[in-house]
N, C-alpha and C positions, 0 to 999 in steps of 0.2 A: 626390919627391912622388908620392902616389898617382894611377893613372892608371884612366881611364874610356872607354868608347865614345860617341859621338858624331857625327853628323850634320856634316860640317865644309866650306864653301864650296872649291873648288878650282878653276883656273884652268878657264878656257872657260865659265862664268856657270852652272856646275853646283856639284855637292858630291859628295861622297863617307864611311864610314863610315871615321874613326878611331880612334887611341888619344890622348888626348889630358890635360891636366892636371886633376884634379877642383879645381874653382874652393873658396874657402875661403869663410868669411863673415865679412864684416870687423863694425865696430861695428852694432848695428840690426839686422844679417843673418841669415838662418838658413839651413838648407842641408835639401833636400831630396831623397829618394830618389825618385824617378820612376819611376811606374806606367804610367802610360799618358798618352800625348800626342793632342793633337787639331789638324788640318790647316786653312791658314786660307790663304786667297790672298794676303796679306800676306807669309804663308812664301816661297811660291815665285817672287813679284816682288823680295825682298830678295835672295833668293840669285842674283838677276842684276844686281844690283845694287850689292854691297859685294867688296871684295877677297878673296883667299882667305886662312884660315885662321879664320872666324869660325865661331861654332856656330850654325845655324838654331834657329827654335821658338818659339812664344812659349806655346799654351795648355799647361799641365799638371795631373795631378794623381798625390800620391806620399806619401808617410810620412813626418815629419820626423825629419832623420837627423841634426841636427846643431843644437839650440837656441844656439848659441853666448852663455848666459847668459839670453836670452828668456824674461821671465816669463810672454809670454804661452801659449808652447806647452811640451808635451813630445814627449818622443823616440817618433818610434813613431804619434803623431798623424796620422791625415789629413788631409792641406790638399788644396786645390786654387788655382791662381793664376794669372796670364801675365805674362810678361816681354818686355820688347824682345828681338826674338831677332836673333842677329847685330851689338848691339852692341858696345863694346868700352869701357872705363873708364867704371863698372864693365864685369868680359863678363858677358854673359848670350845666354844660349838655353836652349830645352827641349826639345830634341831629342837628350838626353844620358840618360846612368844618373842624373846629379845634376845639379842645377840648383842657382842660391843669387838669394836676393830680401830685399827688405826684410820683417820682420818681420810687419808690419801690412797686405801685401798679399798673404794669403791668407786662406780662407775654411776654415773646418773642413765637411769633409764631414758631412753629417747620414746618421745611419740610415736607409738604404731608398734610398737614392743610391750608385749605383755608384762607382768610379773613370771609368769610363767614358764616366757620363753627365757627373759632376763636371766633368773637363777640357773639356769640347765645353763647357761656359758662360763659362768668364771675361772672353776676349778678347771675344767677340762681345755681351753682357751688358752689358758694361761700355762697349760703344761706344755701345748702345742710352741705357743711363743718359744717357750725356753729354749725346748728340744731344738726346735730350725732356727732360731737367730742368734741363738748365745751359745748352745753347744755345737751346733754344726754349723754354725757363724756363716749362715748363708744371703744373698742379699734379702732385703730385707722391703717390705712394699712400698716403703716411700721414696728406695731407690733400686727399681726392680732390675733384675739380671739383664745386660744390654743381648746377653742372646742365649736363648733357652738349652741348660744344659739339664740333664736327667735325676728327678730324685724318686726314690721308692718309697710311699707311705704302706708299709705293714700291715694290717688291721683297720681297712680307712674305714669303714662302718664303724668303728668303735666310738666314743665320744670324743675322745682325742681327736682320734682319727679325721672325721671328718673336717675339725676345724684348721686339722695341718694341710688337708690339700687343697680347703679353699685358699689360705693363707699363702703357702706354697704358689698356688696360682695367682694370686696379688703379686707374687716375688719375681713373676716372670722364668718361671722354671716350665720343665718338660717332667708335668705329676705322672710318677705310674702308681697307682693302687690298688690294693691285691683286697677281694674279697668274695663273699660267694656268688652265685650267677646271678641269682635272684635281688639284688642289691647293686648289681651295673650300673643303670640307670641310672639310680641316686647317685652312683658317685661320680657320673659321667656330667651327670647336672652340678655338683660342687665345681667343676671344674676339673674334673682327672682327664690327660688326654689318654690315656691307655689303663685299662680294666686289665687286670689277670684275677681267675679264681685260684685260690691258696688251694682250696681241694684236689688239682692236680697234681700230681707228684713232681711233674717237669716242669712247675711254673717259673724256678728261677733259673731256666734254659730260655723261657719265653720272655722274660723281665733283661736276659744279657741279650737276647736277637732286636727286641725294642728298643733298646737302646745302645746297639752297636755297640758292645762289648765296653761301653763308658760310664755305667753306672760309678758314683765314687760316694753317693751320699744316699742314705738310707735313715730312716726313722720307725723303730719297733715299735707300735700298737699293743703288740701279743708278748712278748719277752718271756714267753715260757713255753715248755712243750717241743724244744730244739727250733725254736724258730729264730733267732741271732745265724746258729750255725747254717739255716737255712738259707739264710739274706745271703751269710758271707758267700756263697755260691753264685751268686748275682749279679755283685758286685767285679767291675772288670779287671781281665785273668793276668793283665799287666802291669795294673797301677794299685789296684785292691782299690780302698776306700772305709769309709767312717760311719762307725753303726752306732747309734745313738738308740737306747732302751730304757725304758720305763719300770724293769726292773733291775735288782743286781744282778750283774755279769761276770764277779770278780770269779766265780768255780768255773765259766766257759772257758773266762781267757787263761785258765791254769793248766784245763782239763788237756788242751791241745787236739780238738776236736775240730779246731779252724785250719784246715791246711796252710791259705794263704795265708802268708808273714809281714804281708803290708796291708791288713786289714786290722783297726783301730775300733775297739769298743770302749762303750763309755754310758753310763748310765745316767742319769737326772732326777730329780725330786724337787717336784713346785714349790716347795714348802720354807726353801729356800730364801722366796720371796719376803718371807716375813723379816727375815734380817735379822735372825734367831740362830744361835749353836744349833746342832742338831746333831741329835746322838744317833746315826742309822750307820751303823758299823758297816754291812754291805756294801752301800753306797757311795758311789762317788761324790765329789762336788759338795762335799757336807761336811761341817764340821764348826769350822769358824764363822761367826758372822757374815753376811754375804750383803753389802752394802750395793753391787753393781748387780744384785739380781732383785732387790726391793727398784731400784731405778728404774730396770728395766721394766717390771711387772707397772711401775707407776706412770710410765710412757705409753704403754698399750691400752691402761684403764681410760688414761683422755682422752684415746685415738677411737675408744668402741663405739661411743653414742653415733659419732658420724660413720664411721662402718654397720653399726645398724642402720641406721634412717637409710643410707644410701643401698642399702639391700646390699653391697660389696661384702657382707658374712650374713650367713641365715644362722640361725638357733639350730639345735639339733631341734630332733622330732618331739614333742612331750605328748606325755601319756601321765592323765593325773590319775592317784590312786587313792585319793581321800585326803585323810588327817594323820596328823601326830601318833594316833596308835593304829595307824596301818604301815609304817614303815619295815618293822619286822617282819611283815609277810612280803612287801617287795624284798626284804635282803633274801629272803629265801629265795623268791621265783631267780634272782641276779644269781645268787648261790647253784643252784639246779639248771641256769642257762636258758633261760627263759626270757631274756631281754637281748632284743635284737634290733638294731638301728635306731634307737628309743631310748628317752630319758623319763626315767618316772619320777614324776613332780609330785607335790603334796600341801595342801592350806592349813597353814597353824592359827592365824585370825584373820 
């Protein structure tokens, strides 16, 4: 069988660059030539995480090398997509020369989008989608709020982050997003109408005066470090409202650290998308096959090329850092906090 380089988990909760088997594409599948990869903190919590021999990665974006009968692409086509990286039946990761996914979950890059900027969107995109249209089931941009009511994006510099409140601002919402001072700007250009910095201790006195005590729908970015219990402070003192996080929540909502008792947590996981069990005992929303969240995630993939070309979503920021054996030193600088409003991207061929 032919063989590839690859990012591959090895004992000690690291990994290391091998030769490894180029994955085939079974029915549905297609198989893709890999340009450029984009780094995600998911990456480098999984690789401590799973056994050795797995391949890291999940965002991509590359040329299709292999239509395995797929009427819907050809050979040579740009896609862009994410996969579970590091799992195993099917495997998948994107931190290979080739990668292979289901057919319908990629996106064809539009003209005037890089490879670059392509990969830095799917994973973090598509977490955004879930959180605001499926778990906080808010409208949605092709049928936007007939009048702006208030939402809180959490950590909007984060990669999430940012593509929830441009998204959020497609939906015809009133975005407020909390980040540091230095970072305003940007996110006043995504479209946030209201900036709070998280570094004030009173910001979610400032988040209920902006919003007239109405805030009811919130999306964590951060979900650690007390920030849920932070929101639920925000969130209005009469009707409470719906905290959607990125990670588990089930020890908050036990701990009784939420005063308010009509405030609703709920946590999410992209991965869902794939229409796969998932064994993440934490989390909500996981478990059995999820048929209406593969739909979803495959309704947004059609919708991106024309939200790129029409500039109505920009990429997050990239920042390349080389090749296939530089990724372990971005997971450290991401590790030690040293990635700020910025996706670090990388070229495998």
């Amino acid at each position: 069988m032919a063989q590839m380089k690859a990012l591959v988990t090895i004992e000690g909760k690291t990994a290391a660059v091998q030769s490894v088997e180029r994955p085939q594409p079974s029915a549905g599948e297609i198989q893709v030539k890999v340009h450029y990869v984009a780094q995600n903190p998911t990456d480098w919590k999984a690789m401590a995480a799973v056994p050795a021999g797995r391949i890291i990665g999940c965002d991509f974006a590359g040329t299709v090398s292999d239509t395995n009968g797929s009427s819907r692409w050809r050979e040579g086509q740009r896609v862009a997509g994410f996969v579970q990286g590091t799992t195993v039946q099917p495997t998948r990761g994107a931190f290979a020369e080739y990668v292979v996914i289901e057919d319908s979950l990629v996106y064809e890059i539009p003209e005037g989008t890089s490879f670059q900027e392509a990969a830095v969107l799917p994973l973090a995109f598509a977490t955004a989608v879930q959180a605001l249209f499926q778990r906080l089931q808010l409208p949605e941009p092709s049928k936007p709020a007939k009048s702006a009511f208030p939402l809180l994006v959490n950590g909007g510099t984060s990669s999430v982050g940012k593509y929830a409140v441009q998204l959020a601002k497609l939906a015809g919402l009133f975005v407020v997003a909390t980040g540091s001072k230095k970072n305003h700007d940007l996110l006043k250009s995504l479209g946030a109408d209201a900036v709070v910095d998280y570094s004030e201790q009173d910001w979610p006195d400032k988040v209920r005066e902006l919003t007239h005590d109405g805030l009811q729908h919130a999306f964590d970015c951060i979900s650690e470090k007390g920030t849920p219990q932070t929101i639920a402070k925000a969130l209005s003192s009469t009707k409470g409202g719906h905290i959607v996080t990125l990670l588990p929540i089930g020890h908050i909502r036990d701990s009784g650290e939420i005063q308010n008792s009509k405030v609703r947590l709920e946590s999410t996981i992209v991965y869902t998308a794939f229409e796969r069990p998932l064994k993440y005992k934490a989390f909500d929303n996981c478990g059995d096959a999820t048929p209406k969240d593969k739909a979803f995630w495959e309704k947004y993939l059609s919708m991106l090329p024309e939200l790129l070309s029409s500039g109505k979503i920009k990429p997050n920021r990239v920042r390349e850092r080389g090749g296939v054996d530089d990724i372990l030193s971005g997971f450290k600088d991401q590790q030690d906090g040293k990635v700020s409003a910025e996706k670090f991207v990388y070229k495998i061929v």
